[in-house]
TORGU-358525 format. One record per residue (C-alpha): residue number from 0; y, z, x. Coordinates in Angstrom, 3 decimals. Each point is the difference from the previous one (the first is absolute). Layout:
   resi          Y          Z          X
    NUM          Y          Z          X
...
END
This chain:
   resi          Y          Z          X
      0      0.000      0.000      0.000
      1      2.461      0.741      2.733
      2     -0.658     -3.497      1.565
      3      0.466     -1.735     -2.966
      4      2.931      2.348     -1.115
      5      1.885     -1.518      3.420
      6     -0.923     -3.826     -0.564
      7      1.927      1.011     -3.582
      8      3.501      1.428      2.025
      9      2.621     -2.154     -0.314
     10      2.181     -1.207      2.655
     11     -1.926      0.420      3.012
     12     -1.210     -3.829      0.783
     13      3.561     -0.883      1.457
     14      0.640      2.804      2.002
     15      0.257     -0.647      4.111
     16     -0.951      3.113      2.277
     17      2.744     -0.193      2.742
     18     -1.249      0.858      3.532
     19      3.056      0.900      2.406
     20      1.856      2.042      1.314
     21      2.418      2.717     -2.210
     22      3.539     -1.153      1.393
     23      2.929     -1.696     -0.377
     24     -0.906     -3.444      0.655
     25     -2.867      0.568     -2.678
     26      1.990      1.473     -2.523
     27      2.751     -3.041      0.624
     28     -2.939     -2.503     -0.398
     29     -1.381      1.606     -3.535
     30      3.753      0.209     -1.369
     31     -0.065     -3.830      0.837
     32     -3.116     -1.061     -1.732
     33      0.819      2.042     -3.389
     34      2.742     -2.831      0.024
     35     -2.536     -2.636     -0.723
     36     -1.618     -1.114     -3.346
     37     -2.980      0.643     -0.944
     38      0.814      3.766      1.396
     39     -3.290      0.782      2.584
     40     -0.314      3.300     -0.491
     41     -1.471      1.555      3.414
     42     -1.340      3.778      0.754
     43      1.985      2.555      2.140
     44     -0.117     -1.011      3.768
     45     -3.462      0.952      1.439
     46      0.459      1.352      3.216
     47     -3.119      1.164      1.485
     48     -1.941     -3.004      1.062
     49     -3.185      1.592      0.283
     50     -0.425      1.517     -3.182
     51      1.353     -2.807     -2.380
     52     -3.315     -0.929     -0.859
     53     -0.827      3.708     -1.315
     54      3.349      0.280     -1.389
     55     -0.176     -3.619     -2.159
     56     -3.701      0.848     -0.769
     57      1.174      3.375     -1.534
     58      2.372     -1.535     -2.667
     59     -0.757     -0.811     -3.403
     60     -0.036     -3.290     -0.183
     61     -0.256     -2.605      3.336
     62      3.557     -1.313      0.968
     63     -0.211     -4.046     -0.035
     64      1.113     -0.843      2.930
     65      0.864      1.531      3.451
     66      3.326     -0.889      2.148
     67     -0.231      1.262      3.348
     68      3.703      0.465      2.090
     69     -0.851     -0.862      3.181
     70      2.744      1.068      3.142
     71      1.846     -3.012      1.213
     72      0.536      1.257      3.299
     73     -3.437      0.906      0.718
     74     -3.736     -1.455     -0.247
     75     -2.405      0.811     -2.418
     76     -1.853      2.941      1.208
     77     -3.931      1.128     -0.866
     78      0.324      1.829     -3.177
     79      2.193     -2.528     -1.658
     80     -3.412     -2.328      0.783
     81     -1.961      2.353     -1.306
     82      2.044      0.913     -3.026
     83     -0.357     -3.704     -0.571
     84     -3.835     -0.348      0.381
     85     -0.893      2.686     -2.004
     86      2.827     -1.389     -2.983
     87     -1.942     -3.395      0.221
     88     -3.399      1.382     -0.379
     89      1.325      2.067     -3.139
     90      0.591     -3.398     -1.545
     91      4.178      0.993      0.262
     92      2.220     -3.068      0.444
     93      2.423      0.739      3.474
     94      3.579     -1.034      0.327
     95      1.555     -0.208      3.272
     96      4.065      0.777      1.124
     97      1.423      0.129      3.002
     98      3.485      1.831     -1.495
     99      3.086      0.407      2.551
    100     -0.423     -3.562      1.433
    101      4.143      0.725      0.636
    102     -0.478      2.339      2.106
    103     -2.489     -1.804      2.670
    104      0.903     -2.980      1.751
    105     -3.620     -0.674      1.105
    106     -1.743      0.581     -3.598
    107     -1.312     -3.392      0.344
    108     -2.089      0.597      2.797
    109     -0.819      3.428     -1.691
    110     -1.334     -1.515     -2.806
    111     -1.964     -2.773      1.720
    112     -1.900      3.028      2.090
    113     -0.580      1.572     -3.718
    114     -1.608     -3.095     -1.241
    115     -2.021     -0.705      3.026
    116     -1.559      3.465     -0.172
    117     -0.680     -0.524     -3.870
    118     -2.047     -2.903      0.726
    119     -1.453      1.058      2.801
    120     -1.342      2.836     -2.477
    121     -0.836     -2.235     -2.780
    122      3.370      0.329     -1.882
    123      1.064     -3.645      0.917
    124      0.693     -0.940     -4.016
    125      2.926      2.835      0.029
    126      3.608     -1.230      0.481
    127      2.775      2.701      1.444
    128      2.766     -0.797     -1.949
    129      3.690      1.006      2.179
    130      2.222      1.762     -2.356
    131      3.558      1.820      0.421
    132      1.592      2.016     -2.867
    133      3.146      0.270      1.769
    134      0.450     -4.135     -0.041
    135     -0.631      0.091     -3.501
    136      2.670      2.964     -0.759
    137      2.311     -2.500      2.148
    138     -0.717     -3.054     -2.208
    139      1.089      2.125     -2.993
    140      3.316      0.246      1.627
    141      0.717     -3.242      1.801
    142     -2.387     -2.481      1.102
    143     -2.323     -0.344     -2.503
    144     -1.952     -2.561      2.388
    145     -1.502      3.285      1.636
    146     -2.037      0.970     -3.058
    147     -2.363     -2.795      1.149
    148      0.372      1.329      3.838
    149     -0.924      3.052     -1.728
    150     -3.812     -0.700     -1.051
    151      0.517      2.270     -3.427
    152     -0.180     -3.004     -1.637
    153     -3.471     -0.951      1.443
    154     -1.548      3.496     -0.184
    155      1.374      0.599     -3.263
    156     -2.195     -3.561     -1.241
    157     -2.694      1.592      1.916
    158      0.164      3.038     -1.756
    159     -0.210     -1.895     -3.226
    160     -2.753     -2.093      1.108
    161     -2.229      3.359      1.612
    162      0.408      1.953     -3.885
    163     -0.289     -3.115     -1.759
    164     -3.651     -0.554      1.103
    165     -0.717      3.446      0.098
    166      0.666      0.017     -3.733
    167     -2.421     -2.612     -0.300
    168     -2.432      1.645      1.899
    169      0.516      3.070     -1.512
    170     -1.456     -0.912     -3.542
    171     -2.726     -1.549      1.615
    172     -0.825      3.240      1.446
    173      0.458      1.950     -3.039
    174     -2.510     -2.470     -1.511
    175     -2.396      0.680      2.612
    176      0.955      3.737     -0.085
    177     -0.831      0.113     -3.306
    178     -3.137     -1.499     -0.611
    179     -1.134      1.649      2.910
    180      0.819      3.578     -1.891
    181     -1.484     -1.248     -2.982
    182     -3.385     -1.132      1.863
    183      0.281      3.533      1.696
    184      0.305      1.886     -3.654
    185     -2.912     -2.192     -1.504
    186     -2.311      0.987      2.799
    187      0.398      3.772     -0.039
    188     -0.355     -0.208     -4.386
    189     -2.947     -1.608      0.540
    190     -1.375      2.393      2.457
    191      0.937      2.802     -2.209
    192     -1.708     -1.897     -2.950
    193     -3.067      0.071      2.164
    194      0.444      3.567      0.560
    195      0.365      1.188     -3.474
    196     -3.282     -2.205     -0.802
    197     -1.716      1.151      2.583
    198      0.434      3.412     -0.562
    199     -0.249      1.070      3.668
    200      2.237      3.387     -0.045
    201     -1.933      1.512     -3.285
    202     -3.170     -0.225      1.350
    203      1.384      1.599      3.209
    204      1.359      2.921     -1.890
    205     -3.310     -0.058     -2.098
    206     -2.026      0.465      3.412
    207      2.177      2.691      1.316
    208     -0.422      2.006     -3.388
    209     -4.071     -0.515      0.019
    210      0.107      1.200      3.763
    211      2.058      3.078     -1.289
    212     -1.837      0.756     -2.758
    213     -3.096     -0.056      2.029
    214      1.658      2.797      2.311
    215      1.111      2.296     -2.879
    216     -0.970      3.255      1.125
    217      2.501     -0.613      2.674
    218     -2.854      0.161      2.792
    219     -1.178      3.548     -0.584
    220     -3.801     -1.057     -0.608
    221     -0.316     -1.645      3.347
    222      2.676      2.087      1.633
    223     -2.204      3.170     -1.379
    224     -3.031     -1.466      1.784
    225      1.211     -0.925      3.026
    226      1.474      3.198      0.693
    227     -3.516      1.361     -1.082
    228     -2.042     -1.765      2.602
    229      2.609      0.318      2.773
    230      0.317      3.544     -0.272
    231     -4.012      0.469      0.313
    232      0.068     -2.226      2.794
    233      3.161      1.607      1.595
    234     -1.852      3.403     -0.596
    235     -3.210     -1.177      1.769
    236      1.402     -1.257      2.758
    237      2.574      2.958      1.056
    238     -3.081      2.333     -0.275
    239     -1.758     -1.857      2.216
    240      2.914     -0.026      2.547
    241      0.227      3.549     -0.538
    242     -3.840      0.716      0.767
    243     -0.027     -2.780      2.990
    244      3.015      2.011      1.580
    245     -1.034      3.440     -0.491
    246     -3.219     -0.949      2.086
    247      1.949     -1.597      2.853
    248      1.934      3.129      0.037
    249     -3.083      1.931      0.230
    250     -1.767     -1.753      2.578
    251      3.277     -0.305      1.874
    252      0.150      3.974     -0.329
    253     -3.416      1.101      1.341
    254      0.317     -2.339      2.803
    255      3.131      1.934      0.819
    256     -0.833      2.969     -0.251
    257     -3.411     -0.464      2.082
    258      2.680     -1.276      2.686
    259      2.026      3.584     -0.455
    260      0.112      2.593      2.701
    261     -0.755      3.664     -1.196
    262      3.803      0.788      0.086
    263      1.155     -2.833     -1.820
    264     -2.921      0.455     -3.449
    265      2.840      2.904     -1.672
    266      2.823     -3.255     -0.327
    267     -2.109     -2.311     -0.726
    268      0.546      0.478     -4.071
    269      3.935     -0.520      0.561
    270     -1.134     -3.623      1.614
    271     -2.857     -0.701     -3.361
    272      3.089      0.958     -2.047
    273      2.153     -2.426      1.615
    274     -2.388     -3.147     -0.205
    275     -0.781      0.918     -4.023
    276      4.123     -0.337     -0.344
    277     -0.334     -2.955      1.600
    278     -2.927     -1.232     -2.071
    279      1.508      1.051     -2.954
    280      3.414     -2.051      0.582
    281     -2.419     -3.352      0.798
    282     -1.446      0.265     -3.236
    283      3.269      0.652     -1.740
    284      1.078     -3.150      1.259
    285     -3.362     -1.825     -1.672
    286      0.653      1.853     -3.137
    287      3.263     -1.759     -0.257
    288     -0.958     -3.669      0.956
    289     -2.774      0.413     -2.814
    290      2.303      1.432     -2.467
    291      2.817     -2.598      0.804
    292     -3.390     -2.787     -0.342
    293     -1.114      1.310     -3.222
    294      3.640     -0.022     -1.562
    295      0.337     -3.585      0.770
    296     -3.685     -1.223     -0.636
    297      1.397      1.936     -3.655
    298      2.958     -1.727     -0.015
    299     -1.960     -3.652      1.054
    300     -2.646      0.604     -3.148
    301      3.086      0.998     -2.610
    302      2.111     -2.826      0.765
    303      0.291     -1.994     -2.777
    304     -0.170     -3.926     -0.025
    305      3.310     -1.163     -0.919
    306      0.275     -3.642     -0.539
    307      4.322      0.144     -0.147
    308      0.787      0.139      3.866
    309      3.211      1.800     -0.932
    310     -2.150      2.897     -1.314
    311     -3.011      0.082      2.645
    312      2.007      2.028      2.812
    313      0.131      2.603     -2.154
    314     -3.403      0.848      0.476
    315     -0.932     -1.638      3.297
    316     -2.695      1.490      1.256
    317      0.919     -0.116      3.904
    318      3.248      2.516     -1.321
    319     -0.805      3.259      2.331
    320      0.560      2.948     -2.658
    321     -2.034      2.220      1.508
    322      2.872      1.647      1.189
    323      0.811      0.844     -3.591
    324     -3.037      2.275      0.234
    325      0.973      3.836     -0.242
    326     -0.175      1.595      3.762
    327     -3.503      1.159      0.896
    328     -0.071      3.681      0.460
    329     -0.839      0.292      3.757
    330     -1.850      3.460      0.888
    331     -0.477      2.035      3.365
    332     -3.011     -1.539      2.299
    333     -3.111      2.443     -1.141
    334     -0.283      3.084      2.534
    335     -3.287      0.167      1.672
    336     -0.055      3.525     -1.002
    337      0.338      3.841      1.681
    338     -1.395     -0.131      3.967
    339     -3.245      0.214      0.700
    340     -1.415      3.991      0.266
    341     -0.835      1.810      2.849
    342     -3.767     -0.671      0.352
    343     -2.000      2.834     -0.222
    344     -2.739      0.697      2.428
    345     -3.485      0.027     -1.206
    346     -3.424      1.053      0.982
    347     -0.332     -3.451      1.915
    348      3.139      1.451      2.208
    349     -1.472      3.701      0.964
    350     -3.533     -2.284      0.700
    351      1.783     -2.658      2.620
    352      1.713      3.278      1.834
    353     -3.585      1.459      0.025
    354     -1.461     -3.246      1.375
    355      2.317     -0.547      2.526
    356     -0.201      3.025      1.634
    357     -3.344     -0.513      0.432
    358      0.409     -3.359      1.287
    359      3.179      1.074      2.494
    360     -2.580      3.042      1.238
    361     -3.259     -2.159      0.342
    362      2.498     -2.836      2.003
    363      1.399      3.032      1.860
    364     -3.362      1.923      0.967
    365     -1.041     -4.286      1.135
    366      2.980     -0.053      2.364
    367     -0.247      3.066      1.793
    368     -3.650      0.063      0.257
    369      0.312     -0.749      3.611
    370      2.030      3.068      0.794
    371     -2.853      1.640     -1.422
    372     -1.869     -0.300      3.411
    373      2.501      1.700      1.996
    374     -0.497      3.660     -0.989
    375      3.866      1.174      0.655
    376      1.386     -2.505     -2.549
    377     -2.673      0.514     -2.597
    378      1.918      2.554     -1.970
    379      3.339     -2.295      0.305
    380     -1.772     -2.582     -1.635
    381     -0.188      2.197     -3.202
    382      4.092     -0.030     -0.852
    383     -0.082     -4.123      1.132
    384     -2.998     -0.171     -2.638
    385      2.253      1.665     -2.865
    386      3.152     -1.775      0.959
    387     -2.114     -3.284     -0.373
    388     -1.588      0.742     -3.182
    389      3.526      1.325     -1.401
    390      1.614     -3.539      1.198
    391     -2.196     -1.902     -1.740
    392     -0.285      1.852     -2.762
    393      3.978     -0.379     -0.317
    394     -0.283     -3.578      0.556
    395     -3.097     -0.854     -2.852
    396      2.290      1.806     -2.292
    397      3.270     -1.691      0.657
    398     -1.590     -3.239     -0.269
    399     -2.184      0.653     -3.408
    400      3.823      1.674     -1.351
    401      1.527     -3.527      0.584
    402     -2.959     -1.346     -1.656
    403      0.201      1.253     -2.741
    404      3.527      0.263      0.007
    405     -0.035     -3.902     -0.209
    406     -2.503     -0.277     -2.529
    407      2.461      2.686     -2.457
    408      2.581     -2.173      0.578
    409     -1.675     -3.019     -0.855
    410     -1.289      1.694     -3.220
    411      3.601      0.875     -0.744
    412      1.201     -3.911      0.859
    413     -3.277     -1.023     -2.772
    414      1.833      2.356     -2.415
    415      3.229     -0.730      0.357
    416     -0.301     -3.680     -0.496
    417     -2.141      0.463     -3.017
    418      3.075      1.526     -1.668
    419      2.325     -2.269      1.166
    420     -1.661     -2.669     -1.305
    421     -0.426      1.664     -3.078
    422      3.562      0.443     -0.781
    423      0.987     -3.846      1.520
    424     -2.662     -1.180     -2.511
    425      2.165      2.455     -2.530
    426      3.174     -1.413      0.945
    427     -1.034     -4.181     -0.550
    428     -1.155      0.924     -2.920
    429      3.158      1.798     -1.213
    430      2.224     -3.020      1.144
    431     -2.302     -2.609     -1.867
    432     -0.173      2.055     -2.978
    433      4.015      0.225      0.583
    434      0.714     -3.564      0.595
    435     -2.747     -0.814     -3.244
    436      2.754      2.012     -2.456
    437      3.007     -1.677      1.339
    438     -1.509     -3.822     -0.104
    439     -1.633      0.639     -3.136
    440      3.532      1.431     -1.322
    441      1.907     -2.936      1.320
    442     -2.515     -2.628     -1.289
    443      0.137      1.339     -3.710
    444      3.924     -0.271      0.358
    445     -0.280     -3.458      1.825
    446     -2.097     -1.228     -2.569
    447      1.638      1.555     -2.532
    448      3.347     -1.836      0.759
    449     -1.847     -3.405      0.896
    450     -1.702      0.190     -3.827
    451      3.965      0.178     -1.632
    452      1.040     -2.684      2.652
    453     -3.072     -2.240     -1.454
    454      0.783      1.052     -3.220
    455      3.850     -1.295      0.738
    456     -1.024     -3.542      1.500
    457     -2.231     -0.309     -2.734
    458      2.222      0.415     -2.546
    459      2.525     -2.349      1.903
    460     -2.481     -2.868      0.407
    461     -1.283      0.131     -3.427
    462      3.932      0.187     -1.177
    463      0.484     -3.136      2.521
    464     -3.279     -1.994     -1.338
    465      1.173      0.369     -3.709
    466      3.374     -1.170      0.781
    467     -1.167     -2.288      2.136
    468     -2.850     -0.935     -2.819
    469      3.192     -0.382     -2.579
    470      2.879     -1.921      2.055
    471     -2.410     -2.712      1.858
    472      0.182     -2.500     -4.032
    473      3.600      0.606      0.069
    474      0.404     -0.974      3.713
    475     -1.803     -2.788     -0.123
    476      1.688     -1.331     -2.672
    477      3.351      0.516      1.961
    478     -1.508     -1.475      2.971
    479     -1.353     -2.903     -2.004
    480      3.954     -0.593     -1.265
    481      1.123     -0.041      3.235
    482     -2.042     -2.824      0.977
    483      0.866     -1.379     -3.062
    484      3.405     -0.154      0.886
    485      0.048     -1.064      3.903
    486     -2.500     -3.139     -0.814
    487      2.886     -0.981     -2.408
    488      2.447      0.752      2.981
    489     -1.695     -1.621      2.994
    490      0.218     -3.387     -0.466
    491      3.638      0.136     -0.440
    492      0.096      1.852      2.661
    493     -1.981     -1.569      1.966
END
């Protein structure tokens, strides 16, 4: 409409777009030529050579013609070439002027350079015509023989000539302009003839409203499940960790503390405690991960399948909203419990001091048998007996002591780790059972709002196919008017 609304404005075919400078001589030359009949009626002086095109393309309606001012006192430079080319190729008829030929004694030559370099470029069909406004104001007042010394005359026929044509041209373009549009508006009626028949967008909308329909419940069957089976499998397999570690720990223990010296078995449940806080913060870590992998293998089953693409980010299922879960109450590592007790000696105990003596005075009477055969050391050989037998009684004892001393310990370590693991088994199963509530809370409320959002675009697309459903005879009968109307059109147009 807005092309054809232009070929309609009047007054536009004779129009001349006037490329030259904004001065004196310029303003002298257009006072001249508004002397002349028919009056040429030419656009404000376009200075800016290299945006005239932009500037000419941006009016309403095309100017006719184009009369370039070219300097008579200097050659025709590269833009003015350009300006030229690109006028040409736009279809724009180009008048030349060389104004202030008064001024310049040499504007012959001038101009001969200018027409050289036009048809060295191509532009040999385009005449320079030499004007002068001041000769013509001086054949007003005297000598009117300088009007034709003047070239205003010439250009003005020119003029005439460039705007006459134009004219011409210009309802042969609004011919072709028109039929053209009309062609244009026949084509997109008949696609949207085909549309309506076809009925392509209502069975769109009645696929998206089967899909939704299908997904009433919002995802909370499959969302229910999912979380079901993940949560067994999640439970499983953080058990197992537990157990696994738990035995490392208790192998790693007993190899320890068969590597401890006697002094160093009384801090060695300080160190246990310190690897079961350590223990404990690993599998705090895997309770996480699992809980952050079951909330999005939950939010991966509930995602509904939303045929709109403006809707489906809504409920992507890569979103990570397992952030949104409450914060995980995070207990104190377990406590491997009091210190081992003193052990108390037994029967065994009073047996190995008994033994030993008897050993350290059998291995004592053995080595000083020999100063049994001199008879002045045989009664000093009855103290070096005792002393024997009492060293190596000491010695049997100290070394069953750190036997068993070992072996308590180790019981204790056995123990210990049986509670821990106890109450690491206790706390996985308190953060499953934790993380269970809150999913199962946020998928009843996620599903919840997804069943009124289905509800909503259900309710829309079944509004939408009913309207759709009641328009389409009505429409068609427009569209079929239309038609009706530009077939009448065309060959006139055309």
């Amino acid at each position: 409409m807005a092309l054809l609304t232009a070929l309609r404005a009047p007054g536009s075919a004779g129009q001349v777009a006037l490329v030259a400078p904004d001065d004196a001589n310029t303003t002298l030359l257009r006072t001249e030529l508004a002397r002349f009949e028919p009056r040429i009626a030419l656009t404000e002086p376009l200075t800016d050579v290299v945006g005239v095109e932009t500037t000419l393309s941006a009016a309403p309606t095309p100017p006719a013609a184009a009369l370039i001012l070219l300097d008579a006192g200097s050659a025709l430079g590269a833009d003015a070439l350009a300006l030229i080319g690109r006028l040409r190729a736009a279809g724009t008829t180009i008048l030349l002027a060389m104004n202030g030929i008064h001024a310049y004694a040499d504007w012959r030559r001038v101009r001969e350079h200018d027409l050289a370099l036009l048809a060295a470029h191509g532009f040999g069909d385009l005449d320079i015509l030499p004007v002068s406004a001041r000769l013509a104001v001086a054949a007003r007042t005297g000598d009117t023989a300088l009007l034709d010394r003047s070239g205003l005359s010439a250009l003005h026929a020119a003029l005439t000539a460039a705007t006459a044509a134009a004219e011409g041209d210009g309802r042969d373009r609004r011919a072709a302009v028109l039929s053209r549009v009309l062609t244009d508006t026949r084509r997109r009626i008949t696609e949207q003839i085909e549309a309506l028949r076809s009925d392509a967008e209502t069975a769109r909308w009645r696929a998206e409203r089967a899909t939704l329909l299908a997904a009433r419940d919002g995802g909370r069957a499959s969302a229910t499940a999912a979380l079901r089976g993940q949560l067994h499998l999640a439970r499983v397999d953080l058990m197992t960790e537990t157990g696994a570690r738990v035995r490392t720990l208790h192998v790693t223990a007993r190899a320890e503390v068969d590597r401890l010296a006697r002094g160093e078995l009384t801090g060695y449940p300080r160190r246990l405690q310190q690897s079961v806080t350590d223990l404990t913060a690993g599998l705090d870590q895997d309770i996480d991960r699992r809980i952050a992998e079951l909330a999005h293998g939950v939010d991966a089953a509930a995602a509904p399948v939303a045929p709109d693409a403006s809707r489906a980010p809504a409920f992507a299922p890569g979103a990570h909203r397992a952030a949104e879960l409450p914060p995980r109450r995070v207990d104190p590592a377990p406590r491997v419990g009091p210190d081992p007790e003193p052990r108390q000696a037994g029967v065994e105990d009073h047996l190995m001091v008994a033994l030993g003596a008897s050993a350290g005075a059998g291995l004592g009477r053995l080595l000083v048998s020999p100063l049994s055969l001199v008879p002045a050391l045989d009664v000093a050989s009855i103290p070096v007996t005792l002393a024997l037998g009492a060293l190596a009684a000491w010695w049997v004892v100290r070394a069953r002591r750190q036997v068993a001393d070992r072996a308590h310990l180790r019981q204790w370590v056995a123990d210990a780790l049986v509670n821990v693991k106890a109450q690491l088994e206790q706390r996985v199963a308190t953060a499953l059972v934790a993380a269970e509530t809150a999913l199962a809370e946020r998928v009843m409320r996620e599903s919840a709002q997804r069943i009124v959002d289905n509800d909503r675009r259900v309710a829309e697309l079944e509004a939408r196919i009913r309207r759709a459903s009641a328009e389409r005879p009505g429409q068609l009968a427009a569209c079929e008017r239309d038609i009706a109307v530009l077939d009448r059109h065309l060959p006139v147009a055309g």
